[in-house]
N, C-alpha and C positions, 0 to 999 in steps of 0.2 A: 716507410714500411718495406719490409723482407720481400723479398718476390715469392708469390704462392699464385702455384699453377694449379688447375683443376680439368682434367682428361676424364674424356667423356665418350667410352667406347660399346657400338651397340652391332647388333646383328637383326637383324631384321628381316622374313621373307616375304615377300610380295606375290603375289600371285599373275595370273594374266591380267597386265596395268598399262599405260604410257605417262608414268607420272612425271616425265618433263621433260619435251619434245624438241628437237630441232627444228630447223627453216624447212627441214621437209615433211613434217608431222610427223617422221619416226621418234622412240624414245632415243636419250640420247646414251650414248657408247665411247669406250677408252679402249685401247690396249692397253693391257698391264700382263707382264711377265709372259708375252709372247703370245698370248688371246686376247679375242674381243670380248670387254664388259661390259652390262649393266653401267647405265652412268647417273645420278642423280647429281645436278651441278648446286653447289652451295648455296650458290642466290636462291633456287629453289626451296632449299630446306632452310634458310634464315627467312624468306619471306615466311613458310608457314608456321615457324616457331614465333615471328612476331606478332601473324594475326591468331594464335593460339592464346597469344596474353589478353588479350583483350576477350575474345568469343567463350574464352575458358572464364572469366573474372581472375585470374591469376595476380590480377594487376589493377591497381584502380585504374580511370581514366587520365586523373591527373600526373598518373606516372610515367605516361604514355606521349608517344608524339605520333606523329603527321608526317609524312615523305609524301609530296605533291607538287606538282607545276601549279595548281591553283589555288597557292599558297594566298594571292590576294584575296581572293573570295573565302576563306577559312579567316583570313584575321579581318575583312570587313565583317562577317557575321558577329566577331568579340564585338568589333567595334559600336556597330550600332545596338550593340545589347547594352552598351556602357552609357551612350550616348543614343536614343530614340528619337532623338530633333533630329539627326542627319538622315540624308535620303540616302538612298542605297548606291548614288553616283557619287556622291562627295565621299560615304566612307569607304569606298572602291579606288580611288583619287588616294587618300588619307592612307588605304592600307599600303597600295603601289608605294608611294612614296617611302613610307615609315621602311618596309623588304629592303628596299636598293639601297635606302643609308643605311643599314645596318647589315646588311653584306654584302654590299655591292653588287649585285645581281640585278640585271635590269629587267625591268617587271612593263610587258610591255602586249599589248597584242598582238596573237600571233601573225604573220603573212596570210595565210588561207582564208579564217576569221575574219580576217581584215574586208578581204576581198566578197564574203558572204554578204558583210552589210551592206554595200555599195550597192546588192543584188535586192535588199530590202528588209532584210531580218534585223532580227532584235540585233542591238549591238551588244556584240561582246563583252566579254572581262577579261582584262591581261591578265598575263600568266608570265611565270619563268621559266628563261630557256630551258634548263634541266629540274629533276626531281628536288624541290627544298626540303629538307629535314628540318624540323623545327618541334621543342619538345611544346606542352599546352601550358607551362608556365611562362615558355618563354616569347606565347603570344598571347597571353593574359598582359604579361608586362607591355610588350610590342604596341600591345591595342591602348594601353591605359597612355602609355607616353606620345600613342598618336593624337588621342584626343586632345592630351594638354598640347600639343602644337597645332590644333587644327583650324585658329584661325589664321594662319598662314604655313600651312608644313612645309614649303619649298625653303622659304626662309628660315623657320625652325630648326631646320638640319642643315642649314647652312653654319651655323653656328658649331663650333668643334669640341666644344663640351657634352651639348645635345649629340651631335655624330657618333663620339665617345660613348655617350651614354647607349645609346640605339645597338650600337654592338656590344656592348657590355652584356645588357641584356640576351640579346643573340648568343652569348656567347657562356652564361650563366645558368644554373639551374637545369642541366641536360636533365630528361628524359632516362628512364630507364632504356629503352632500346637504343637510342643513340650512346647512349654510354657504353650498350653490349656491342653494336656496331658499329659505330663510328659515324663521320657524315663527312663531306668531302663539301667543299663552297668553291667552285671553280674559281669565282670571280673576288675572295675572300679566307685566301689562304690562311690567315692565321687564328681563324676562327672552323678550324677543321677540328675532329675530332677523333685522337685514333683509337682503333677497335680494342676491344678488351678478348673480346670474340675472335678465333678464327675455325672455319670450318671448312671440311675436306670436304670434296667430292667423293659422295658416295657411291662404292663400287660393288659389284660383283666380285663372291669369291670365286667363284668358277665361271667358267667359258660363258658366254647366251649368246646367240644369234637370233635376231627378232625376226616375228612371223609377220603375218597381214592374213587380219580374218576380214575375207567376201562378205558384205551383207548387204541384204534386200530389205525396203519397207515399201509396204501394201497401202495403196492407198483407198482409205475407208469406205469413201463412195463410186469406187468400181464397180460395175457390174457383170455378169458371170460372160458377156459378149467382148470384156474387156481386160481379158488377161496378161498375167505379166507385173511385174512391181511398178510399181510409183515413184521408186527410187533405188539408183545401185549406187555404192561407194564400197571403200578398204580405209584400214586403218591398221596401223600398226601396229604392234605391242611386245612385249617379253613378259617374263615369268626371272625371278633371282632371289639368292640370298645374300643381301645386304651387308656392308662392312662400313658402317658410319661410325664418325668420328672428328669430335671438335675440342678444343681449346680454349678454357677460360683462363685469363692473367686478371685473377684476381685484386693486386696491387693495380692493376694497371682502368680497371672498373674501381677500385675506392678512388681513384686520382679523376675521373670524369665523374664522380658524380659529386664529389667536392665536399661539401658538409651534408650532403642529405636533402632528400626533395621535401622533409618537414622539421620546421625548426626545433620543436618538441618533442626530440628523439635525439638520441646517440648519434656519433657517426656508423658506427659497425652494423645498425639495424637496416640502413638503410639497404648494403651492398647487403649484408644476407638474403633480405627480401628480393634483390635481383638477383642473386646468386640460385636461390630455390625459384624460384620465376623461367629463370634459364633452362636451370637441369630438367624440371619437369615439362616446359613447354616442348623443348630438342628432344628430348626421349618421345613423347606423346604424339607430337603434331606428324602431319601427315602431307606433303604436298595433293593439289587437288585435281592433277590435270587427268582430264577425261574420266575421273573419278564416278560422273553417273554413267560412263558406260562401262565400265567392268567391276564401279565396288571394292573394290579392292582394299578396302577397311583393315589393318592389318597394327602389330601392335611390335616391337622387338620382341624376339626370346631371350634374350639375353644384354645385359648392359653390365659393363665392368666401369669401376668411377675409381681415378686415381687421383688425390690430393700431394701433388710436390711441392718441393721448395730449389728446385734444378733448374729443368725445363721440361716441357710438353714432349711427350714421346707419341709416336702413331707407334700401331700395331701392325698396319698392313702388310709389316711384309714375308708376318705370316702367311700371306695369302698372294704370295709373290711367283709359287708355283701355286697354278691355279687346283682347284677341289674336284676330285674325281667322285661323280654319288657313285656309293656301290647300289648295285640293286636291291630296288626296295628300302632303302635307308634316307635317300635326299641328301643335303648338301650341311644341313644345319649340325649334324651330329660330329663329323670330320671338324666342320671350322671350329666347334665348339673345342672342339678335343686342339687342336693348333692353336687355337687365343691359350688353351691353359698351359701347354708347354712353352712355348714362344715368351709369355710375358716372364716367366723368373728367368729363364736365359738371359735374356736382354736387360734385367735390371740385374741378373749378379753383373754378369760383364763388363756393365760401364756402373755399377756400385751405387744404386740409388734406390734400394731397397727399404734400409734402414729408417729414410726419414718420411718414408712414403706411407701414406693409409690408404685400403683399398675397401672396397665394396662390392658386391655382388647382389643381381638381381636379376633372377634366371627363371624360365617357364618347362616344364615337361624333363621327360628323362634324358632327353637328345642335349639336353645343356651339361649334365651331372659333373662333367670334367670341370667344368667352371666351380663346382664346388666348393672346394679347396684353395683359392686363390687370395681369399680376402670375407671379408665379412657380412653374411650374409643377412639380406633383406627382405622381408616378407612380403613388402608392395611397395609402391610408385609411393607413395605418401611416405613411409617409414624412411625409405632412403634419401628422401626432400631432406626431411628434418632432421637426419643423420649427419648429415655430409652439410649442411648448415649451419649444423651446431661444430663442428670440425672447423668450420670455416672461419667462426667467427672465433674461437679459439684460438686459432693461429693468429689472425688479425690480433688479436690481445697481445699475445706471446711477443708481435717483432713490432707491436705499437712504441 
């Protein structure tokens, strides 16, 4: 398949927030073009785009995986669903084992844990050193070939076919979101998976310097003898308009997700379905930090969607001299006006106009310059199925 990019450029304001904080509870900040920004870091807005697939229904379950250390306790739960004679120790044994041969990741319990039980507590369950990715077919599988070795699984994957097979599976049938993201096996390189996904850290188009608001809470059963709060703290926070912005490689999601997570379908239906999963989840979702203390519920005004066959372009650097509000105007009407001059500059220049299709899907007057840029979309849904059905087009065209 042809290489086909899919740029996914959004504006967004946020109100008084700290949606994703450093080691010091501030939000977190970049310099760009000689001020300080707003910073929302990637990890943050791919975490929320991926629990948006599931909390949304965007996605069945089965299409979905698991990133966890307690990866053995997720495939003993398959396990003894498959198998109800084992007790919850053997298929804990069962699941450890079946993890490590199949990506060598040693699945073990932790130091601290360790040291708990000795003190009298329940005994633990191992865990893996870092986060496992693992899509839910392919601990369906995982669980099903544990059983068939379970009346000796040390020896069972001693066996280099069974080994073979153990990562096979591991390494088979990805997940929609390990497909968009990727997965990393420290201890099992060649069973990594790379991203189809990549997303920028989102920035402020203009300057922000973060505040800290003082606050007091009362505590209920004081009495008028006993004045004074119950409790003081600070907290940090900003206020910005947003300049997100991510990268689907199209070709590079049909290639991880291989012939599709059901055999009674097309290949192309599959990556569509991730492909609109994506765009709507990333445009929609919302990181959640400190979320019930400011609300900050907040939606893009604008989202430009560009389909290449090149490579991925950012926009930012329209916003490379930072956004001056005029008074009484805000921030959002200037960047709108710069995404619309900026992007045909940059695509006559370097000539990637002609094979490129664009979109538009924009809120209030303050976006109007976006207008003209590409074609416009009435809502979030219209544009899914727009730019999906584009997609899967293309995938025809260089099949």
């Amino acid at each position: 398949m042809n290489r086909i990019f899919l740029d996914v450029h959004a504006l967004q304001t946020v109100p008084p927030s700290n949606l994703n904080r450093d080691d010091t509870g501030a939000p977190k900040s970049a310099v760009y073009g000689g001020v300080p920004r707003a910073r929302v870091s990637s990890q943050a807005w791919k975490r929320a785009t991926r629990s948006y697939f599931g909390d949304e229904h965007l996605l069945d379950p089965s299409e979905l995986g698991v990133r966890t250390k307690k990866v053995a306790e997720v495939l003993a739960t398959r396990i003894t669903a498959l198998e109800p004679s084992l007790k919850d120790a053997e298929a804990l044994l069962l699941a450890a084992e079946m993890i490590q041969g199949a990506t060598g990741s040693k699945i073990e319990v932790p130091k601290r844990k360790a040291s708990e039980e000795k003190d009298g507590a329940e005994e633990p369950a191992p865990q893996s050193k870092y986060l496992m990715f693992l899509s839910a077919r392919q601990l369906d599988g995982l669980a099903a070939f544990a059983v068939e070795g379970a009346a000796d699984i040390k020896k069972f994957l001693k066996n280099k076919d069974n080994k073979a097979r153990a990562k096979q599976i591991a390494d088979t049938r990805h997940s929609v979101d390990i497909a968009l993201f990727g997965r990393m096996v420290a201890d099992s390189a060649d069973i990594n998976v790379d991203a189809a996904v990549q997303v920028a850290h989102a920035i402020s188009v203009h300057r922000v310097d973060n505040e800290s608001d003082y606050y007091t809470a009362v505590d209920d059963r004081n009495t008028d003898a006993e004045p004074g709060a119950g409790m003081i703290g600070a907290v940090d926070f900003n206020s910005a308009t947003l300049y997100r912005y991510a990268a689907l490689g199209v070709h590079q999601l049909a290639a991880n997700l291989g012939e599709g997570l059901r055999a009674d379908e097309p290949r192309i239906t599959p990556v569509r379905r991730a492909v609109e999963a994506f765009l709507h989840g990333f445009v929609a979702s919302l990181p959640t930090g400190k979320i019930n203390t400011f609300g900050n519920h907040t939606l893009p005004d604008a989202v430009v969607i560009k389909l290449r066959t090149t490579r991925p372009i950012s926009f930012v650097a329209a916003f490379e001299e930072p956004v001056s509000a005029e008074q009484g105007s805000g921030h959002l009407r200037e960047a709108s006006a710069r995404l619309a001059n900026y992007i045909p500059d940059i695509e006559r220049a370097y000539g990637d106009g002609e094979s490129t299709l664009t979109w538009v899907l924009r809120v209030g007057p303050n976006t109007k310059k976006l207008a003209g840029i590409g074609t416009e979309a009435g809502s979030l849904t219209a544009l899914v199925e727009s730019v999906g059905e584009a997609v899967a087009e293309r995938m025809e065209q260089s099949a």
